[in-house]
C-alpha positions in Angstrom: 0.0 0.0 0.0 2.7 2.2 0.6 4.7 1.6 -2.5 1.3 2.6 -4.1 1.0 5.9 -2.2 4.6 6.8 -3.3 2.9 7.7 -6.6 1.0 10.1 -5.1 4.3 12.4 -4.7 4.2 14.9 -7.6 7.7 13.7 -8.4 7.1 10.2 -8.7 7.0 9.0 -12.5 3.6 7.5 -12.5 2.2 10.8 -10.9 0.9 12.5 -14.1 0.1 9.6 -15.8 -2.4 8.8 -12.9 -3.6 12.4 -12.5 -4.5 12.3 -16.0 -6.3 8.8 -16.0 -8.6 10.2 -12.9 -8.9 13.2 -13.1 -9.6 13.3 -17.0 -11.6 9.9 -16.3 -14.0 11.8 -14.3 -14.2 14.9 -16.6 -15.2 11.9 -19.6 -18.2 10.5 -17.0 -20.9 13.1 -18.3 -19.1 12.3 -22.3 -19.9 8.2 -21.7 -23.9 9.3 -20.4 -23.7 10.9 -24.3 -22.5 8.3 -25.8 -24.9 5.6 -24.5 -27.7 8.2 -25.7 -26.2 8.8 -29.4 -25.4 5.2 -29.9 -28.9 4.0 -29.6 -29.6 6.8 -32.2 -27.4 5.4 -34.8 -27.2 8.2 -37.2 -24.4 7.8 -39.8 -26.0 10.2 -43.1 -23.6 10.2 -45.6 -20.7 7.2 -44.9 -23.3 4.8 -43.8 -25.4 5.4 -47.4 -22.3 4.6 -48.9 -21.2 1.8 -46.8 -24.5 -0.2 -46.9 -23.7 0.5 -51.0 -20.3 -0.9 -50.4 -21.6 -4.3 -48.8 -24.8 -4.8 -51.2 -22.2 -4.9 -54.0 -22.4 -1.5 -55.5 -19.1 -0.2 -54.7 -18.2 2.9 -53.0 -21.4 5.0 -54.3 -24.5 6.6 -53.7 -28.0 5.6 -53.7 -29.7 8.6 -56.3 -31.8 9.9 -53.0 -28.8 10.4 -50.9 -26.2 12.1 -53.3 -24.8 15.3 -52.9 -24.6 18.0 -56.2 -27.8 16.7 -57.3 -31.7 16.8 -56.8 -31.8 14.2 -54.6 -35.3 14.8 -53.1 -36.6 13.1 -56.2 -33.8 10.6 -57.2 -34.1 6.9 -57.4 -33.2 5.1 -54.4 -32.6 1.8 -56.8 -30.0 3.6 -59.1 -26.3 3.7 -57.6 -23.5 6.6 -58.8 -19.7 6.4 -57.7 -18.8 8.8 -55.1 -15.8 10.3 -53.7 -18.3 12.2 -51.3 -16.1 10.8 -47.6 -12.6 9.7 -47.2 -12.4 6.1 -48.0 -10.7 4.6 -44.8 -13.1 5.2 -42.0 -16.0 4.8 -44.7 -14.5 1.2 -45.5 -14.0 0.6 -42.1 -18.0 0.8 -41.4 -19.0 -0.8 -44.7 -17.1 -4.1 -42.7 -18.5 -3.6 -39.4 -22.3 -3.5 -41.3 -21.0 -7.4 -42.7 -19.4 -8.3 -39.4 -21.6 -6.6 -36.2 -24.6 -6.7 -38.6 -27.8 -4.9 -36.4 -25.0 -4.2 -33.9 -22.8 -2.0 -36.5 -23.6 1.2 -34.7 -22.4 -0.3 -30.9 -19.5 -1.6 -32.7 -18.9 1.7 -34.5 -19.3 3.6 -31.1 -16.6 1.0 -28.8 -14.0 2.1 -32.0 -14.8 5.7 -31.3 -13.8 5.3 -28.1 -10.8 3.6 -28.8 -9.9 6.0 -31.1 -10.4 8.5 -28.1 -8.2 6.3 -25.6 -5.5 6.7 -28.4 -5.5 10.3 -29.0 -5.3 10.8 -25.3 -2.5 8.9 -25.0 -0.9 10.6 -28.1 -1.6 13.9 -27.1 0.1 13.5 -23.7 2.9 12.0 -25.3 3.5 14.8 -27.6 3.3 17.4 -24.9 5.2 15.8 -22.1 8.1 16.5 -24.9 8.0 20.1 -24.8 7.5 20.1 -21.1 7.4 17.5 -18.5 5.1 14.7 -18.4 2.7 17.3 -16.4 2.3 19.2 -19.6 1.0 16.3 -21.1 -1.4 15.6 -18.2 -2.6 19.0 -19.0 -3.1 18.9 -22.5 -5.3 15.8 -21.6 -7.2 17.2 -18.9 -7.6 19.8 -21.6 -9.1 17.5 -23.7 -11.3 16.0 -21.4 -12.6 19.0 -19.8 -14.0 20.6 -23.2 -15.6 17.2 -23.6 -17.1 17.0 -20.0 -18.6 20.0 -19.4 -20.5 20.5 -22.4 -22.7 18.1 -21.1 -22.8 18.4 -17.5 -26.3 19.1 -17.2 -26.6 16.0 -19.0 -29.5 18.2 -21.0 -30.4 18.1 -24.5 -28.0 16.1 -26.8 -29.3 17.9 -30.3 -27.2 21.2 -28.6 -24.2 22.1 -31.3 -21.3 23.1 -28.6 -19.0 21.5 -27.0 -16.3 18.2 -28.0 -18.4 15.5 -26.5 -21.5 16.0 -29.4 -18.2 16.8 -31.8 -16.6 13.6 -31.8 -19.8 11.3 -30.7 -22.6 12.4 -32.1 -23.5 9.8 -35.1 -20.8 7.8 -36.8 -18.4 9.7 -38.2 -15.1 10.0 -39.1 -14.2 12.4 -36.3 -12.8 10.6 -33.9 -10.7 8.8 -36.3 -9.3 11.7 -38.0 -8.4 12.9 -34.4 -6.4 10.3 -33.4 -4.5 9.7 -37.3 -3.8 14.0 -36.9 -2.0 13.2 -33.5 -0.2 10.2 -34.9 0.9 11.8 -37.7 2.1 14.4 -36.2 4.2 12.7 -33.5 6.0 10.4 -36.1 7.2 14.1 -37.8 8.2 15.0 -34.3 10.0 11.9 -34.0 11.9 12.7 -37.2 12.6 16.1 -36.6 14.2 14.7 -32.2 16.8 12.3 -34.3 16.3 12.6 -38.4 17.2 8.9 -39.9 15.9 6.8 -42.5 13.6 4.6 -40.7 11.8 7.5 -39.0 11.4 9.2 -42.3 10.0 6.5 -44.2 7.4 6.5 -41.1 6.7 9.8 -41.0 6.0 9.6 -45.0 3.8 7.0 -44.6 1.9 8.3 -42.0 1.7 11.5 -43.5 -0.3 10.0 -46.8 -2.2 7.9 -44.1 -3.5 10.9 -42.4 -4.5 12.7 -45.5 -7.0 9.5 -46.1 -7.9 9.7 -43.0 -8.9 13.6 -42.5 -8.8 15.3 -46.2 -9.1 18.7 -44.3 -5.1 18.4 -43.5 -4.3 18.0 -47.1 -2.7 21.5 -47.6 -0.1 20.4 -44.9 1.2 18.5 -47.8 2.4 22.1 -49.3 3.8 23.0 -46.0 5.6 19.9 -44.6 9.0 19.9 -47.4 9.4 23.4 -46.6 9.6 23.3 -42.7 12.3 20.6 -43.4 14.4 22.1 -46.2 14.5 25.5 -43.1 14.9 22.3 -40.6 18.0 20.8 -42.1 19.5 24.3 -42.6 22.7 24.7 -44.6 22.8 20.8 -45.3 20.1 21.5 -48.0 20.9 18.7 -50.0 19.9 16.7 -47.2 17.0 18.6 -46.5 15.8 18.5 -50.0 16.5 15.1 -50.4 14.5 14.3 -47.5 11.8 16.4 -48.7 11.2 14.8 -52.0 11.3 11.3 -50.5 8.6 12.0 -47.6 6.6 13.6 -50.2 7.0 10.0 -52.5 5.7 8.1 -49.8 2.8 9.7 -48.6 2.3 10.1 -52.1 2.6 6.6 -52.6 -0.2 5.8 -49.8 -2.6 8.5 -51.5 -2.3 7.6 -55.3 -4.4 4.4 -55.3 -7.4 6.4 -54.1 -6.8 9.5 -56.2 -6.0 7.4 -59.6 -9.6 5.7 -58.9 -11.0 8.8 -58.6 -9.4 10.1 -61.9 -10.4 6.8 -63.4 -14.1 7.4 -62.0 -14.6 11.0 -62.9 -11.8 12.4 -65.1 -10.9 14.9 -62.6 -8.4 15.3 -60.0 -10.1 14.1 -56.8 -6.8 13.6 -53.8 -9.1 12.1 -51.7 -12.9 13.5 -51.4 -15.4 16.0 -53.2 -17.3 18.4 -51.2 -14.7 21.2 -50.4 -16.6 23.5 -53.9 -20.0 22.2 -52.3 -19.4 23.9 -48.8 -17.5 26.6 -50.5 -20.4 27.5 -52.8 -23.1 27.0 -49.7 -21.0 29.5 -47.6 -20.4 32.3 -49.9 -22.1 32.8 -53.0 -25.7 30.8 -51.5 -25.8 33.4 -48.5 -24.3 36.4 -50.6 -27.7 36.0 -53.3 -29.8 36.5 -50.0 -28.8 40.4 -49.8 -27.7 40.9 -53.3 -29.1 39.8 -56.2 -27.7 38.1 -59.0 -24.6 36.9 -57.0 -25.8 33.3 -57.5 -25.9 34.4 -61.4 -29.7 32.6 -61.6 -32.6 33.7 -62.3 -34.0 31.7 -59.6 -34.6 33.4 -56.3 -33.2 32.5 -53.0 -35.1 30.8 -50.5 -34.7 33.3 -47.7 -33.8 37.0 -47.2 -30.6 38.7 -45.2 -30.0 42.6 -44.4 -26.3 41.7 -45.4 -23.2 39.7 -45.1 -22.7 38.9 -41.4 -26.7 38.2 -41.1 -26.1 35.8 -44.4 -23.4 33.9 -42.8 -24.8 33.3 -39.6 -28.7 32.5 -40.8 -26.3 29.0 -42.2 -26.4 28.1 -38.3 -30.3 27.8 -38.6 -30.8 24.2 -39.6 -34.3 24.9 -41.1 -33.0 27.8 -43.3 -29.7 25.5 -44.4 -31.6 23.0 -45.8 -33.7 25.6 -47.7 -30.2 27.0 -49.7 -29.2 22.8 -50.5 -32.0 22.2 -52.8 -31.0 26.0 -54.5 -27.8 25.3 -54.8 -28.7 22.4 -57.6 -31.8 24.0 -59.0 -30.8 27.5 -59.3 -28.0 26.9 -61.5 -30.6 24.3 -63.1 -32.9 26.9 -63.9 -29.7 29.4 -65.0 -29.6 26.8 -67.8 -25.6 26.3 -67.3 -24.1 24.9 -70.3 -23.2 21.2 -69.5 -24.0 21.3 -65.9 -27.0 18.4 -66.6 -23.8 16.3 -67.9 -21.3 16.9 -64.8 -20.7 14.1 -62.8 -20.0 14.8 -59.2 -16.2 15.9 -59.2 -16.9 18.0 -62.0 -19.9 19.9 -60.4 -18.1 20.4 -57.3 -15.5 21.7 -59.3 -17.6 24.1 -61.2 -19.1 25.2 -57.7 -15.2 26.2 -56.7 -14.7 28.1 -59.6 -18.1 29.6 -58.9 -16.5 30.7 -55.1 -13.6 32.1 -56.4 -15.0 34.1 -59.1 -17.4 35.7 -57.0 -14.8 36.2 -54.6 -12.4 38.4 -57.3 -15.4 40.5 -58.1 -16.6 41.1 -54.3 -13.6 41.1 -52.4 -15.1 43.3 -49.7 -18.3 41.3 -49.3 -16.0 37.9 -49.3 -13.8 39.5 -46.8 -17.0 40.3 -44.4 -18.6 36.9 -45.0 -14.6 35.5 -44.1 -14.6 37.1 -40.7 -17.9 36.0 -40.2 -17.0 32.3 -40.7 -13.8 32.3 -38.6 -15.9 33.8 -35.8 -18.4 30.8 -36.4 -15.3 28.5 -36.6 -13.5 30.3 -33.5 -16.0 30.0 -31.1 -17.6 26.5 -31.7 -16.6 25.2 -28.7 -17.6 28.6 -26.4 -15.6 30.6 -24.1 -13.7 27.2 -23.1 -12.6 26.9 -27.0 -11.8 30.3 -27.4 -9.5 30.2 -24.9 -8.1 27.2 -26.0 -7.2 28.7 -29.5 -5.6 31.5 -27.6 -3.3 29.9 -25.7 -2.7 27.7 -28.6 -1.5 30.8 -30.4 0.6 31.8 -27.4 2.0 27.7 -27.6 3.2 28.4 -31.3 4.8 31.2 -31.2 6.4 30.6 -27.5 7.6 27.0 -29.0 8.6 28.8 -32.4 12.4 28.0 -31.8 11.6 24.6 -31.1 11.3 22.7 -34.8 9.6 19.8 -33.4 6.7 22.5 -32.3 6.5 23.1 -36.3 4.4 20.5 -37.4 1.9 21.3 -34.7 1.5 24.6 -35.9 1.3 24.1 -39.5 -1.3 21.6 -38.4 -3.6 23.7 -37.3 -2.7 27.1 -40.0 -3.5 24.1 -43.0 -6.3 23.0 -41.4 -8.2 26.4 -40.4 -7.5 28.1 -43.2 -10.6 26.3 -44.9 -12.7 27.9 -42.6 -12.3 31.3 -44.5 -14.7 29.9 -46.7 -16.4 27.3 -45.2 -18.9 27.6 -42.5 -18.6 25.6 -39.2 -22.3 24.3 -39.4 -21.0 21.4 -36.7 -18.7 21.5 -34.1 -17.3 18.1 -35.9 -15.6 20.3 -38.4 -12.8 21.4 -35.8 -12.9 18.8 -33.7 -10.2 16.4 -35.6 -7.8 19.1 -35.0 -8.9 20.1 -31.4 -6.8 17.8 -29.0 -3.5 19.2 -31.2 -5.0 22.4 -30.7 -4.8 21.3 -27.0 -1.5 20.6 -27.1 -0.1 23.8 -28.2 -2.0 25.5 -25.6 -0.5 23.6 -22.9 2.4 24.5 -24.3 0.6 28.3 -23.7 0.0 28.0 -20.5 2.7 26.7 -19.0 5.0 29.1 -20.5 2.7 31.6 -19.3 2.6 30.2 -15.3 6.0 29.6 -15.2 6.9 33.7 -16.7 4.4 35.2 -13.9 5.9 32.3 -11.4 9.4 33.5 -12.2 8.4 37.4 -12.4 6.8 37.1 -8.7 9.7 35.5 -7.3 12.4 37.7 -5.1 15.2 38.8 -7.2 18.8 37.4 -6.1 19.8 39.1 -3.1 16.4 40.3 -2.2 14.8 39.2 1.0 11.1 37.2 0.2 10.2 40.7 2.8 11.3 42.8 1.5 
């Protein structure tokens, strides 16, 4: 018994590891009462259409009522159409726990979840406790764990859109997943960067591709990654470059299979899902035709009315009026009589939607740049006062942690993966939450560096008295 009290001593090893496991157990109680509620629910929308169209035969599709880009209010539920609507990994992964677990899939799906949360608990301690002590990485989990806790202390409604408990277990999604592959990812980079050699390269290019599958929305890290370590290596460039080109190869080689049956499918480049021109389209041009006409460039009018671009952008939030701009978004441009549009397949009308974005984007750049403040506010405060702080302190983590190139994947993390959000509205909290617990580990970063500057600035200089 007294061996086992020894832990209790802040400077025993096991210390923080047990702080963390209680302490953020207990945070996770009112989480688990969620999760027993949302599991019985089931809901799975878009990957579970395609995953029962995976296991009846039909490949990775749609059934024509649940596809995206089209009218599918009226389409026929018996006619299937190849889809690159959801990353393919955690969408495969249900489509075979529907053929194993069967009527179970969804209690099955929801034990995985939660293993995927175990792991990016663990990982986020781990990658924290490097830039600190192992406390820092009990921190950055009872970060975690708090966000997710208190959202739903009240244990109150579960249809509420705040807070990282309905984020990353409401319905069966990819969240969770994408949480935990972000962390991994990132720690086999940080790994490379503590003691560059061949084997951890090779692992950190791997898991790099890997994580793309696995949450699309980091895909611009690709852009960022060779550069931080060509300025990583220094004056051995050659190295550096070298390195680079060969990390970019292999995640390359993970994403290619998936992208060349994508180009195969739909003669466009698809890297790993459609959707990004979709959301693009429904946050900026769809809201901008409700206060100024002709922005949608159809003569069709707009299911709702705003006084301007802020109102526009944050009317999106209202379910009910949402789902009034999807059904416009396909028959406005319909009715515009768009040459070809009858004839685009989905990567192609997604595309056209893009183009759509960033045209009205050069000719309203004022009106865009409104709308864009709007949607990072959205984005910013998903997760309340407790988020916003935590995306402060994050801030403070980066640039404290600059000097430090391990910290640089971190932070180019979570620039690539935000940036989006310019033009994309945060309808669900599950849009940041695969990139919240990194977030959480930059701002443990944050605020340690902060304690330990206003610890150090109230502390008696040397040859002071603590009186005087």
């Amino acid at each position: 018994m007294f061996q086992g009290l020894k832990a209790l001593n802040p400077r025993h090893p096991l210390a923080p590891p047990l702080v963390a496991l209680v302490i953020g157990g207990m945070l996770f109680l009112p989480t688990l009462r969620f999760v027993w509620h949302a599991m019985r629910k089931g809901d799975a929308w878009e990957a579970d259409s395609i995953a029962r169209s995976i296991v009846g035969g039909h490949g990775f599709s749609f059934a024509g009522d649940s596809r995206w880009l089209f009218d599918r209010w009226i389409g026929d539920p018996n006619a299937y159409y190849p889809t690159a609507w959801m990353d393919p990994v955690f969408t495969y992964l249900l489509a075979g726990a529907h053929w194993l677990f069967g009527s179970q899939v969804y209690v099955a799906m929801y034990g995985f979840k939660l293993a995927c949360f175990a792991a990016t608990l663990v990982l986020a301690y781990q990658i924290a406790r490097r830039f600190g002590s192992a406390w820092m990485g009990t921190l950055a989990v009872l970060l975690i764990t708090a966000n997710s806790g208190l959202s739903y202390a009240p244990f109150g409604s579960i249809t509420a859109n705040h807070g990282l408990a309905y984020a990353l277990f409401n319905g069966v999604t990819n969240t969770t997943f994408s949480a935990a592959a972000v962390l991994l990812g990132a720690l086999l980079i940080i790994r490379y960067m503590e003691q560059p050699s061949n084997r951890r390269l090779v692992a950190a290019g791997l898991m790099t591709g890997f994580m793309v599958l696995a949450c699309p929305s980091v895909q611009y890290f690709l852009l960022f990654l060779p550069l931080a370590l060509l300025v990583f290596h220094g004056r051995d460039w050659r190295r550096g470059a070298g390195h680079a080109v060969v990390l970019l190869v292999l995640a390359s080689a993970v994403l290619a299979p998936w992208a060349i049956r994508n180009h195969v499918t739909f003669g466009e480049f698809v890297l790993v899902r459609n959707g990004g021109g979709q959301l693009a389209w429904l946050g900026t041009v769809g809201p901008a035709e409700t206060f100024m006409p002709g922005a949608a460039g159809s003569p069709m009018p707009p299911p709702w009315q705003s006084s301007g671009p802020r109102e526009a952008v944050y009317n999106l939030l209202e379910k009910d009026l949402r789902r009034m701009m999807h059904p416009y978004q396909v028959r406005s441009m319909e009715a515009a009589q768009v040459p070809g549009f009858d004839a685009m397949n989905e990567a192609q009308r997604d595309k056209f939607y893009l183009g759509r974005t960033k045209e009205f984007i050069k000719q309203n750049p004022a009106i865009a740049a409104q709308m864009a403040v709007a949607k990072m506010e959205i984005y910013l405060t998903a997760y309340g006062a407790f988020g916003l702080l935590t995306v402060a302190f994050a801030i403070l983590g980066g640039l404290v942690a600059l000097r430090d190139p391990r910290s640089w994947p971190l932070s180019l993390l979570a620039i690539s993966f935000s940036g989006i959000f310019i033009l994309i509205v945060a309808f669900y909290g599950r849009y940041r939450a695969p990139i919240e617990p990194l977030l959480a580990v930059l701002a443990a970063i944050g605020i340690v560096s902060l304690g330990s500057r206003l610890f150090r600035k109230g502390q008696p200089s040397s040859g002071e008295s603590p009186a005087s």
